[in-house]
N, C-alpha and C positions, 0 to 999 in steps of 0.2 A: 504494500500500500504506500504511495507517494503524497508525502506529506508535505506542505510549507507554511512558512511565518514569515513575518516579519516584525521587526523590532517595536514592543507595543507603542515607545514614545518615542518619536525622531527628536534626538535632540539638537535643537537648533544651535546653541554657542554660541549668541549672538554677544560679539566684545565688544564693549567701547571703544571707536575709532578716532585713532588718535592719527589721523590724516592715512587713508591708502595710500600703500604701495603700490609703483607700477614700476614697471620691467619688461624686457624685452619677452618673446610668447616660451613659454619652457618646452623646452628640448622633448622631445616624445621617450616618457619613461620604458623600461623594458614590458608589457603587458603580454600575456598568453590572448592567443586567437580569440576567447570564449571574452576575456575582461576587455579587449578591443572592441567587441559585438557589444558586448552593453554600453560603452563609451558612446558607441556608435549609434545605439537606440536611445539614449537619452539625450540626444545630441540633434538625433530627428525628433522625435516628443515637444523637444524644446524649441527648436526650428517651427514647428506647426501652429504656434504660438508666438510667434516673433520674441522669442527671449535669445539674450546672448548666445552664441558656439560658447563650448567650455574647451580651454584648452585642458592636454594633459600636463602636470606638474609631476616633476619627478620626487618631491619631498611627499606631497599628497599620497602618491602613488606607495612610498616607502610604509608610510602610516597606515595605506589601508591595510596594504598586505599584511602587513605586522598584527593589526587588529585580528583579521579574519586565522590566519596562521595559530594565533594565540587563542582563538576559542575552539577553533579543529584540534588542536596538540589538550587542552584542560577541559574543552568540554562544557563549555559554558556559552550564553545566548544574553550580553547585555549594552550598553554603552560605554559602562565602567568598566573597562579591564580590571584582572581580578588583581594587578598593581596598584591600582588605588586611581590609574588614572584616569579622567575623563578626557573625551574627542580631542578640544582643544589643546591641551597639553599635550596630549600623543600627538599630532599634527605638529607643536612646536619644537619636539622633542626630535622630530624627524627632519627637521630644517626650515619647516616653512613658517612663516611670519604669522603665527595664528592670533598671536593676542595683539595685534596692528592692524587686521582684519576683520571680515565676518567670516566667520566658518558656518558649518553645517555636517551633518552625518546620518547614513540611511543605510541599513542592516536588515540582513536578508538571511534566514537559514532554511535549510532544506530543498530547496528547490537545485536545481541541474541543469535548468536551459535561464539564458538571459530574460528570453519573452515574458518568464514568470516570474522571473525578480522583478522587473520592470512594471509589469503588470498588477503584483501585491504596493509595490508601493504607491502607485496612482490611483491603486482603490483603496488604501492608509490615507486619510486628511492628512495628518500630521506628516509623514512619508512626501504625499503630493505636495505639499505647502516647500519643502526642500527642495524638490524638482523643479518647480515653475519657478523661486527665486530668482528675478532679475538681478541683486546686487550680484550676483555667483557667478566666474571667468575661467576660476579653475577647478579639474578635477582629479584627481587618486581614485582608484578600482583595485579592488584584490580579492580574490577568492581561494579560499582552503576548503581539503578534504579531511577527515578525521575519520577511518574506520571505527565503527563501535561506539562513536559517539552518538550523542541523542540527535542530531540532526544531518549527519554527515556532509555534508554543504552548507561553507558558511560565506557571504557575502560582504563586503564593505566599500560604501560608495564614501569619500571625504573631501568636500565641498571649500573652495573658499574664493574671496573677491579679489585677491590680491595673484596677481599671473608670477610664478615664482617659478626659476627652472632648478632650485636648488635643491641638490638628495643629499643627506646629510650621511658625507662616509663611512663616519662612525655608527651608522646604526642599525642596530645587530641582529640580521635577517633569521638568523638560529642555527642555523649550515653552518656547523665546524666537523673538521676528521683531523686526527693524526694517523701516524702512520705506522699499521700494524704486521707487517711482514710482505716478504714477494718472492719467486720461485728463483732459485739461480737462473743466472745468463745463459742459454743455451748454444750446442754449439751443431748445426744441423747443414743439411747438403742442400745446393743451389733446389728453390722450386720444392723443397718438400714444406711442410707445415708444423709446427710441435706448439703445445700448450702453455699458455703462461698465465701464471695466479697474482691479484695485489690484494691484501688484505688495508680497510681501511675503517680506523672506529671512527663511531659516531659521537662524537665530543658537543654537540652540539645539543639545544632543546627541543627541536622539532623533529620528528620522525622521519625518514627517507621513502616514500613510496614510489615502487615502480609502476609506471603507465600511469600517472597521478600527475597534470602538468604543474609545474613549480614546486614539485617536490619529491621528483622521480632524481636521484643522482645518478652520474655517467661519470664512465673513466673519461677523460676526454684527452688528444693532443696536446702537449706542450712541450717549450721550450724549440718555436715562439706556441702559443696559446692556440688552438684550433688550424694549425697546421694540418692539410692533407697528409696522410697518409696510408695511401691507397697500394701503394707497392709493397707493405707490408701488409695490408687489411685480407682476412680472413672468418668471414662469417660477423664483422661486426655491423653497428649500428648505421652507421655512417664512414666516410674515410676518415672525419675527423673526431667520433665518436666512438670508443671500441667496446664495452661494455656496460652493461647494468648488471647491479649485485645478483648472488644467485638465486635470492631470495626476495618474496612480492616485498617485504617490509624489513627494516634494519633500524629497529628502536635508540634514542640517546642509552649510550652507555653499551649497547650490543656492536659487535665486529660485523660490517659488510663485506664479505668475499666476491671478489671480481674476477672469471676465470672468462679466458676470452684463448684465442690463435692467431697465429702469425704467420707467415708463408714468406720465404729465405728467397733473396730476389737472384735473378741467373746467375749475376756477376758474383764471384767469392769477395768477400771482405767481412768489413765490422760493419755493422749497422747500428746508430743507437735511435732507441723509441722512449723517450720521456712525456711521462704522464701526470695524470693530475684531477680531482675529482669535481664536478663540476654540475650544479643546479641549471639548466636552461630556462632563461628566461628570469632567473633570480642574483646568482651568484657565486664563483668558484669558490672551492675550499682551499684551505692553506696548501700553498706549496708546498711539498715536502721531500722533494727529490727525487721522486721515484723514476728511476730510468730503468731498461734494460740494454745490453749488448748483445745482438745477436751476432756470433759471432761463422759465419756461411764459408764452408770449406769445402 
C-alpha cells in the first residue's frame, strides 16, 4: 500500500530583513534527475501564475539534502531536525544568507514520483502559500531513501529570496570511508583478466545504498578523478566507474567490499589503476591511496 504526507505545518521563517541580498544567479547545484523534475514542476506551477523562475542555489541545495538524508538515516518526519535545529539555521549553517533573507521550507514523505510531492503540497494551504510566494528567487531540493523507515521517501524543498551561489564546503554531507584493505598487485598475461578486491569502511552517518541515487557509493577512477579507463574495464559500471559494494546496503560502522576485474592490455608492462570511492551526484570520499599495479608479462 503507497502511502504519503506531507509536513502538517510549512514553516515559513519569515526573518526580518535587514536589506536583500542580490548576487549574480547561482551556479546549478549537483541535483539527481528525479530532484531536477521537481525543480522543474514547480518552476512551471509557478510560471502559470506569473510568479518569479527560482533559481537553483547550491547552499539551499546543500541544506535540503542534509535535511531529507537526516530523516531517511533516524527516521523521523519534522521541521526541526532532531539537532535542535530549525529550517532557517540549517539553511544558514549550509552557507546561504538565511537570516538577511526570507526563507521558507516544504517537506514531503512517502511518496516516489515528483507529480505527488508537488501535488500534496498545493493541496497543503500552508504547503501552497510557500509555492506561490512571490518574494522567493531561490531554491535547494533533496530527496532520501531510508529502508525500514516509516516513510521510506523523504523530500525537502528550501526556499529563499536572496539568489546565493554559495555551498558551504564545510558541510558534512555524511559520506566518509577509510581504508580497509585490497588484494595484492597482480601479475597476469597480455588480454587475460584476474580479480581484484578494495575493502572500504563506512566512517560516515548515513548509510550507503546500492541502486539508491545519492546514496549508492562506487569505486570510481582517480588520480586524475573520473578518468576513462576503458583498457582496463572489465564487466564494470562504467569506464570511469568500476564497482558497487557486494552488498544492497553497507551501514556506518560496517566494511563495504568492492570486488570488481581487470583485463591486462596487449602491450607487456606496469599499469597503475588508482581508485577512490565516490557518491554521484553528492560527493567523493576521502582519498586514500588506493592504487593497484598490474603488472602484464
Amino acid at each position: 500500500m503507497r502511502f504519503g504526507r506531507v509536513a502538517m505545518a510549512s514553516m515559513l521563517a519569515v526573518v526580518s530583513v535587514f536589506g536583500l541580498l542580490s548576487s549574480s544567479p547561482a551556479d546549478g547545484a549537483t541535483l539527481d534527475s528525479f530532484e531536477q523534475d521537481l525543480v522543474a514542476r514547480i518552476n512551471e506551477f509557478r510560471a502559470s501564475r506569473g510568479l518569479p523562475t527560482l533559481l537553483v542555489a547550491d547552499s539551499l541545495t546543500a541544506a535540503a539534502k542534509w535535511m531529507s538524508a537526516d530523516m531517511s538515516v533516524r527516521d523521523y518526519f519534522a521541521h526541526t531536525s532532531l539537532d535542535g535545529r530549525a529550517p532557517v539555521q540549517r539553511m544558514n549553517d549550509a552557507g546561504y544568507p538565511a537570516f538577511q533573507s526570507w526563507t521558507g521550507e516544504d517537506l514531503a514523505a512517502g511518496y516516489s514520483s515528483t507529480a505527488d510531492v508537488l501535488t500534496g503540497w498545493i493541496n497543503s494551504p500552508a504547503h501552497y502559500a510557500v509555492l506561490v510566494n512571490p518574494v522567493y528567487h531561490a531554491i535547494g531540493v533533496g530527496r532520501s531513501y531510508g529502508a525500514g523507515t516509516t516513510y521510506g521517501w523523504y523530500w525537502t524543498a528550501d526556499f529563499g529570496s536572496a539568489v546565493d551561489a554559495g555551498a558551504a564546503a564545510s558541510f558534512d554531507q555524511g559520506y566518509h570511508g577509510r581504508f580497509g584493505g585490497q588484494s595484492p598487485d597482480p601479475t597476469i598475461a597480455p588480454g587475460q583478466t584476474t580479480t581484484l578486491v578494495v575493502a572500504i569502511a563506512n566512517t560516515g552517518y548515513r548509510g550507503w545504498y546500492t541502486g539508491v541515487p545519492n546514496q549508492q557509493v562506487a569505486l570510481g577512477t582517480s588520480s586524475p578523478l573520473d578518468v576513462s579507463r576503458a583498457e582496463l574495464a572489465s564487466g564494470w559500471v562504467s569506464a570511469n566507474r568500476i564497482a558497487t559494494p557486494t552488498t544492497t546496503y553497507v551501514g556506518p560502522g560496517q566494511m563495504g567490499w568492492f570486488q570488481f576485474s581487470v583485463r591486462a592490455p596487449s602491450v607487456p608492462g606496469d599499469y597503475v589503476l588508482s581508485v577512490r570511492g565516490v557518491v554521484d551526484g553528492v560527493t567523493w570520499l576521502e582519498d586514500q591511496g588506493i592504487s593497484f599495479t598490474l603488472h602484464v608479462r
